[in-house]
N, C-alpha and C positions, 0 to 999 in steps of 0.2 A: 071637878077637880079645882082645887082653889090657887089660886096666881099666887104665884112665886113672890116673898114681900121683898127681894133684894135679887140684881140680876150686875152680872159683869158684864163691861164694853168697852172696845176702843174706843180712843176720842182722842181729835184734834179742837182746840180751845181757840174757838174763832174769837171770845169778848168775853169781858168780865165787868161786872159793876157791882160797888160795894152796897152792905145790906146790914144798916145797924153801925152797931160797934166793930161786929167783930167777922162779920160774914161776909159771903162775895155769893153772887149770881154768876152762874159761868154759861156761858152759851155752846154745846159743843155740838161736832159735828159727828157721828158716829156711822160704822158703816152698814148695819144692818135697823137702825131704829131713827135714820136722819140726824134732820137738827132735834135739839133736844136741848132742853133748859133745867139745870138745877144747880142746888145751893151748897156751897162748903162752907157746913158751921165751923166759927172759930180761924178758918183760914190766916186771919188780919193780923191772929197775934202772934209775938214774935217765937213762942213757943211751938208753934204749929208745926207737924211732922208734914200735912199735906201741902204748905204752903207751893215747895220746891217742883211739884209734881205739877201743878197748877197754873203752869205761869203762860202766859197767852204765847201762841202759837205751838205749843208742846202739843206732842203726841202721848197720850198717857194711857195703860190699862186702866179703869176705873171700876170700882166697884158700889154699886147705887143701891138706895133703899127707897122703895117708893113711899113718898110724903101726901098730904092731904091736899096742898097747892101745887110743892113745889116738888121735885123728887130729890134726894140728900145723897150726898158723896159721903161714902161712907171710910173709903181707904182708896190710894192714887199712887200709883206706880210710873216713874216716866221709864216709855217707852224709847222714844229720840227729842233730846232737847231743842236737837237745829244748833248747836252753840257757835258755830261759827257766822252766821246771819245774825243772830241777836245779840255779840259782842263787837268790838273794836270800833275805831273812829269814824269810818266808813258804813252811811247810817241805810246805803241805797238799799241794801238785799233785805233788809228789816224791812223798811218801806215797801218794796214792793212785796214782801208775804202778806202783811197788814192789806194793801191793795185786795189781795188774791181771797184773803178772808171774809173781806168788807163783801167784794160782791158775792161770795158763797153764801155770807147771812142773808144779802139783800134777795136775790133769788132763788133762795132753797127755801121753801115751807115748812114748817114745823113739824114733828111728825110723818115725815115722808122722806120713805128709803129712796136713799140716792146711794148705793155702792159706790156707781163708775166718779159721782164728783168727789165720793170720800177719796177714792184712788185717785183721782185729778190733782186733786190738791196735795196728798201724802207725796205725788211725784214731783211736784213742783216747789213744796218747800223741803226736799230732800236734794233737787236740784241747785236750788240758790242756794243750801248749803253750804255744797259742794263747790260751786261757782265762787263763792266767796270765799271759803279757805283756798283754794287757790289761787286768787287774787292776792290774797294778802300774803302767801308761800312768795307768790314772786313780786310784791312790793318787798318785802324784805330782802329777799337776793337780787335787786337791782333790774329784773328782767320782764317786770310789767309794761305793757304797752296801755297807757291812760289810751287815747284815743278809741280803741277798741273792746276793754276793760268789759265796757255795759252790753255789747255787741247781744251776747249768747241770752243773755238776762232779759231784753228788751223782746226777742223774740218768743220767750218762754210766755211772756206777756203774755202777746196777742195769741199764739198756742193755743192757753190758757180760756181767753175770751174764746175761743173758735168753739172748742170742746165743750166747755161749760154750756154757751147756750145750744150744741146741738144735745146734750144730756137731759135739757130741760125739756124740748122741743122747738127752740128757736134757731135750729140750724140757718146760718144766712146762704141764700141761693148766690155760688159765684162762678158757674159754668156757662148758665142758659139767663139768658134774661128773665128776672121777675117778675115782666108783664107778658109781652107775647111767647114766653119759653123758647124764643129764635136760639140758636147757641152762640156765644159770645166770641168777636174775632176778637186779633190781639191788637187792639186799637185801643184810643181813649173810649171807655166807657162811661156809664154815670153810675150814680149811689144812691138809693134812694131809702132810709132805714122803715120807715112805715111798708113797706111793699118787700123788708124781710130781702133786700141784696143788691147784684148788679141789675145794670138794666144798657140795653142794646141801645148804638146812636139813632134806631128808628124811633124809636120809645124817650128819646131825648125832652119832648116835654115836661116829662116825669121826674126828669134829674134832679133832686137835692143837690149834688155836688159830681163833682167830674174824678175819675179814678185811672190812674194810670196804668198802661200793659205790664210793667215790672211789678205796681202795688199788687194788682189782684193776681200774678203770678205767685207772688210771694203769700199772699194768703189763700190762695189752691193749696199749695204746698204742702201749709203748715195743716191747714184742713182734710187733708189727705195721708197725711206720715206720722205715723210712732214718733215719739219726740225721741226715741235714742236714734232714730233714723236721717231725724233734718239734719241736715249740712249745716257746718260752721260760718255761715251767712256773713258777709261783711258787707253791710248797706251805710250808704252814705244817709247822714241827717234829715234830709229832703225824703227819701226813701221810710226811714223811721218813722218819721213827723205823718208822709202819709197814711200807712201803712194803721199807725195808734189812730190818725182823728177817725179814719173809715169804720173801726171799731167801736170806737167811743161812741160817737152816732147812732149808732144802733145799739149798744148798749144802754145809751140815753133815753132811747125810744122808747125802749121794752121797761125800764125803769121809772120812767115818769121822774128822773129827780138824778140830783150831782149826788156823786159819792167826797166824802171828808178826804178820802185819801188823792183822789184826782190832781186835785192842785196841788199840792205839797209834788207827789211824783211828777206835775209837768215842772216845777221849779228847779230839782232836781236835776231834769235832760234838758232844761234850756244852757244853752252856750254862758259863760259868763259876760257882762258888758264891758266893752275893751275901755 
């Protein structure tokens, strides 16, 4: 039987780079055929039907024709634009999808069906969405609380991290110690990311850093629960601040390298200077 020369697919538009005059490279994420790389001729110009359908972090029907390098977009349909994250003056819920994307390109291989992260992701930038037109519902009618604002957003974070790398196979161990499997009391713990989680104060030689009984509660938690299921968490900054480094660290690990988006989002959640 001879292969299909054009195939339809979902896709979320992790990156795009331009190609030529007038063409873009898109990078998407697709749920039955992974990441997957191709090109939309002519997108650049301002005539372009497909441009609107294209535009990074969109969810879009796509329909492809397989190319000799590259595979060609041939017609694009958006499915959800997200418009409430990628407008208005308030640039954090953009940020953090761009985040969520970065590390989906960085650890998803080419080529290779990931369903559960296509659905990770489709839930997470359907969340901050949503989290953002509500913010901005009640900045306009006077009843937003700044203080709390990034609360629900911040958690979807580290969520995000939990899931993603047990999708991949990097689930982090944070019941039992990651050296002697002891089970963990609710005491300060350590973190050790090489060694893939917590680790018991017996095993304490081994510590990278120290983790506190409400941190690693709170990412049990999130490790364990449906994201329509976590509670509306209100953690103090201390709690946040630990909560992201214990991640980041281990996502550093398995990375080998800083993501673009990192710093811009820690700049973002630091306090301003009085």
């Amino acid at each position: 039987m001879r292969e299909q020369r054009t195939y339809s697919t979902d896709a979320i538009i992790l990156k795009h780079s331009d190609l030529g005059e007038a063409d873009r490279v898109l990078t998407l994420l697709t749920p039955y055929k992974g990441k997957i790389h191709a090109v939309a001729k002519g997108v650049r110009r301002p005539v372009s039907r497909k441009s609107g359908h294209l535009e990074l972090l969109c969810q879009s029907r796509l329909y492809i024709a397989h190319g000799r390098n590259l595979d060609i977009i041939t017609q694009a349909q958006t499915s959800d634009a997200f418009l409430a994250l990628r407008q208005g003056d308030d640039i954090w819920y953009r940020t953090c999808a761009i985040y969520l994307a970065e590390l989906v390109d960085r650890f998803v291989e080419d080529d290779t069906q990931h369903e559960d992260v296509y659905n990770l992701l489709l839930l997470a930038l359907k969340t901050l969405d949503e989290d953002a037109r509500q913010v901005q519902q009640q900045q306009q009618a006077g009843t937003s609380d700044p203080a709390h604002e990034r609360d629900r957003s911040l958690l979807l974070l580290r969520y995000f991290e939990i899931y993603l790398l047990s999708c991949i196979g990097y689930e982090p161990l944070l019941r039992t110690c990651a050296h002697c499997d002891s089970e963990l009391e609710p005491v300060v713990n350590g973190f050790t990311p090489s060694l893939g989680g917590a680790l018991c104060p017996n095993c304490s030689q081994l510590w990278a850093q120290k983790i506190s009984p409400n941190a690693l509660k709170v990412l049990r938690l999130l490790q364990r629960t449906e994201w329509a299921q976590v509670p509306r968490l209100r953690l103090d900054p201390r709690l946040h601040a630990e909560v992201a480094a214990t991640m980041h660290g281990l996502l550093r690990y398995h990375l080998e390298r800083e993501l673009k988006s990192w710093s811009f989002l820690e700049m973002l959640t630091s306090p301003p200077n009085p």
